[in-house]
C-alpha positions as CSV (number, residue, x, y, z in Angstrom):
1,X,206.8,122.5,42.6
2,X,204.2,120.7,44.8
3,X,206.5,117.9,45.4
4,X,209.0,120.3,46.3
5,X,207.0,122.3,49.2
6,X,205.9,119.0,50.6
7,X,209.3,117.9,51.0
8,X,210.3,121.1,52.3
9,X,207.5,121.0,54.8
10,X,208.6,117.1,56.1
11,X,212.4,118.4,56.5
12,X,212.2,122.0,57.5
13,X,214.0,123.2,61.0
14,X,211.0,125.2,62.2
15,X,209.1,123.7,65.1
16,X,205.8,122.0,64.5
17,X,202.7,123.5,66.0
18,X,201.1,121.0,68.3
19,X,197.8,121.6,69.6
20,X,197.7,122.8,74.0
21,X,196.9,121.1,76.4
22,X,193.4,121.7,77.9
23,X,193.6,121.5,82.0
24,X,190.6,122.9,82.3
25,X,187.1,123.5,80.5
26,X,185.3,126.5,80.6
27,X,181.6,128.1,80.4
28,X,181.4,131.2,79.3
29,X,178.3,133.4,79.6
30,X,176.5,136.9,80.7
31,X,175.1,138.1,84.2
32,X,172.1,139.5,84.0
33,X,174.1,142.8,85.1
34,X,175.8,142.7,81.1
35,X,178.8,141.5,82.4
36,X,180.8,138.3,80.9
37,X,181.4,135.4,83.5
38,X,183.3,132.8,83.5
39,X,183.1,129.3,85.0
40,X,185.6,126.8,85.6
41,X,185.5,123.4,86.3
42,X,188.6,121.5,86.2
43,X,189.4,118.0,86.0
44,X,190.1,116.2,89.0
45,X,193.5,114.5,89.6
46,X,194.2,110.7,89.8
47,X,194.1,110.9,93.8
48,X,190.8,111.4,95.6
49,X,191.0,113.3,98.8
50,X,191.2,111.6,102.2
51,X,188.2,112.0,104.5
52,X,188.5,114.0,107.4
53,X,190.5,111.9,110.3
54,X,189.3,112.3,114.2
55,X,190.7,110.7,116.8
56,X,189.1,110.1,119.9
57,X,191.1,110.2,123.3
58,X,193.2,107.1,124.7
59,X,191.5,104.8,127.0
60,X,194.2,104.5,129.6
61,X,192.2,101.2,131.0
62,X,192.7,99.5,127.7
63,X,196.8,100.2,127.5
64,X,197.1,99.0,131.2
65,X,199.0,101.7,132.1
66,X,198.8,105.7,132.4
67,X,201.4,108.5,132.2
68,X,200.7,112.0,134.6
69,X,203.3,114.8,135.4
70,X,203.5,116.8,138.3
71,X,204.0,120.2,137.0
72,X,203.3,122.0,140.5
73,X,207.2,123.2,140.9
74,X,208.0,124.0,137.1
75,X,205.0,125.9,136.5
76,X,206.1,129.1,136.5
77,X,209.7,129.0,135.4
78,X,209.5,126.3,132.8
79,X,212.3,124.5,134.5
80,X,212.1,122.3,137.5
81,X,213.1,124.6,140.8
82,X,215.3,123.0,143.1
83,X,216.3,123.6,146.7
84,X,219.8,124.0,147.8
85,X,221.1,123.6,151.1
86,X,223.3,127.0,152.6
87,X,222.2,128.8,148.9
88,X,222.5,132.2,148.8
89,X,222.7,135.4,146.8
90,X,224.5,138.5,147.6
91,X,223.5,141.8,145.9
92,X,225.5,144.7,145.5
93,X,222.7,147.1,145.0
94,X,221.3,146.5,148.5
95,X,224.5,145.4,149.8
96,X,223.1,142.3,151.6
97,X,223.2,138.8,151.6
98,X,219.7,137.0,151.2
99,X,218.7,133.5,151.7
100,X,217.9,131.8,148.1
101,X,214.1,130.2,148.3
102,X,215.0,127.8,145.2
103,X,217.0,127.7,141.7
104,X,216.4,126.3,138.4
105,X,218.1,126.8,135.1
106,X,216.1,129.5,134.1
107,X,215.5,131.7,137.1
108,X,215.9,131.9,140.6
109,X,214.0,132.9,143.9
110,X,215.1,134.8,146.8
111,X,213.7,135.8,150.1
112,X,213.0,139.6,150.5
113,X,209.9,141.2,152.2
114,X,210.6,144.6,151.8
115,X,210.5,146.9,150.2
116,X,208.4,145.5,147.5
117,X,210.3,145.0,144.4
118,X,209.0,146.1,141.1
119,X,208.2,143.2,138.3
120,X,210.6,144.3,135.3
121,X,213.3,145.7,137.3
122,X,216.6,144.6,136.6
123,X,219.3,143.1,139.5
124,X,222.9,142.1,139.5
125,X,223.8,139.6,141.7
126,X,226.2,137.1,143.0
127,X,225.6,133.1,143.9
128,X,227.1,132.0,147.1
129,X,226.9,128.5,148.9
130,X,228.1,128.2,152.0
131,X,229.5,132.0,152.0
132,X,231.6,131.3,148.4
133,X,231.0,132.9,145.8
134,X,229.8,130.3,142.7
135,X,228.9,132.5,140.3
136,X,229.1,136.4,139.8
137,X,227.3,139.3,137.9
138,X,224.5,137.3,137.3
139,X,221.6,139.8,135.4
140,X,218.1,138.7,136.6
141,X,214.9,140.4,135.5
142,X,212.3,140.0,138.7
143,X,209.3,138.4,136.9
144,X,207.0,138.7,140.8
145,X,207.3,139.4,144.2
146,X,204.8,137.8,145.9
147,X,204.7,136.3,149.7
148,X,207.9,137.3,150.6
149,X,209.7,135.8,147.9
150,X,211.2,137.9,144.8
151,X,211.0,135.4,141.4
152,X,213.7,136.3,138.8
153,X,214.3,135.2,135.3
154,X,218.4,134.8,134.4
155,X,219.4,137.1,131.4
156,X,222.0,137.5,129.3
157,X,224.5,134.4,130.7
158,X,227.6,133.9,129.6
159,X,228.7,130.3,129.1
160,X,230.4,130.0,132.3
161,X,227.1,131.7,133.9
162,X,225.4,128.9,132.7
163,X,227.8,125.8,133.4
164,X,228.1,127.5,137.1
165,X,223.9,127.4,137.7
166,X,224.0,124.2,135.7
167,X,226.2,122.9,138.1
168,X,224.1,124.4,141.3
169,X,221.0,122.6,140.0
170,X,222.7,119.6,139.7
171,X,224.0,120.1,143.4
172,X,220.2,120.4,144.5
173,X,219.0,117.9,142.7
174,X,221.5,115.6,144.4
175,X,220.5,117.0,147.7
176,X,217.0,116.5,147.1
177,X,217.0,112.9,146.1
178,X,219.5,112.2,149.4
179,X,216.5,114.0,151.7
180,X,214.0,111.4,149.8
181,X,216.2,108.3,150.3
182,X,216.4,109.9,153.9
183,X,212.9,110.1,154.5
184,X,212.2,106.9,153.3
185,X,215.0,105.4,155.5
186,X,213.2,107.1,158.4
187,X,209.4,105.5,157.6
188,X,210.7,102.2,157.0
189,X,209.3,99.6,159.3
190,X,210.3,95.9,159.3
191,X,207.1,93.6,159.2
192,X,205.9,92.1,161.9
């Protein structure tokens, strides 16, 4: 029968028992409290860790060039304001008609001294250049008032809300950069 349970052992269907896998190695001992601890130390991987990378800042000389930003008219509004000519808003509330300071594509600004308006408030307007109307029921939330000027965020546009202001930015911007090439025209001087 020995031959026989050695045979049975080689060709039996139960899986063979193969010894874990140690990750890890372990001390055991006691606190002086009574308590068991335990301490692990594991192996370390095949990759070492990377030192710790600084970087020190750019010397602008050495590149030959440098890049600044004028943030002065988008500091506020996160968006660049722009001035259109003949720009103005009407609103119903007040039922007036009030000279627009500048637009951008998140907000606009409006002349208004007073009576002070609150920050938070919440206006309906329209959008008018040169007395027609661009855009209507435009929600704005007034984010200041300050200096004569009321600053108001746009919320909740529609699409064609947006397209309309999109377009009215463009318009300024347009108008802007013709007032530059103006101004230059005007300071030009032939050499002598």
């Amino acid at each position: 029968m020995g031959i026989l349970d050695k045979l049975g052992t080689l060709f039996s269907r139960s899986p063979k028992k193969r010894p874990a896998k140690k990750s890890a190695r372990t001390a055991v001992g006691k606190c002086p409290d009574g308590e068991l601890s335990v301490d692990m130390q594991c192996k370390p991987k095949g990759r070492k860790k990377a030192g710790q990378f600084t970087s020190a800042p750019v010397d602008e000389s050495a590149l030959g060039f440098s890049i600044s930003i004028k943030t002065d008219g988008a500091s506020k509004r996160n968006a660049i304001r722009v001035q259109v000519d003949n720009l103005t808003v009407f609103i119903p509330r007040l039922n007036k008609t009030l000279e627009a300071a500048d637009i951008s594509a998140t907000g606009l600004g409006f002349r208004f001294l007073k009576p002070r308006v609150k920050g938070g408030a919440k206006i309906q307007m329209d959008i008018l250049i040169d007395g027609n109307r661009e855009v209507e029921g435009v929600t704005c939330k007034v984010m200041r008032h300050e200096q004569g000027v009321v600053g108001c965020a746009f919320i909740d546009l529609d699409r064609a809300q947006e397209d309309a202001i999109s377009r009215i930015v463009l318009l300024g911007q347009k108008q802007q950069a013709e007032r530059k090439t103006a101004r230059k025209d005007q300071d030009f001087k032939l050499p002598d």
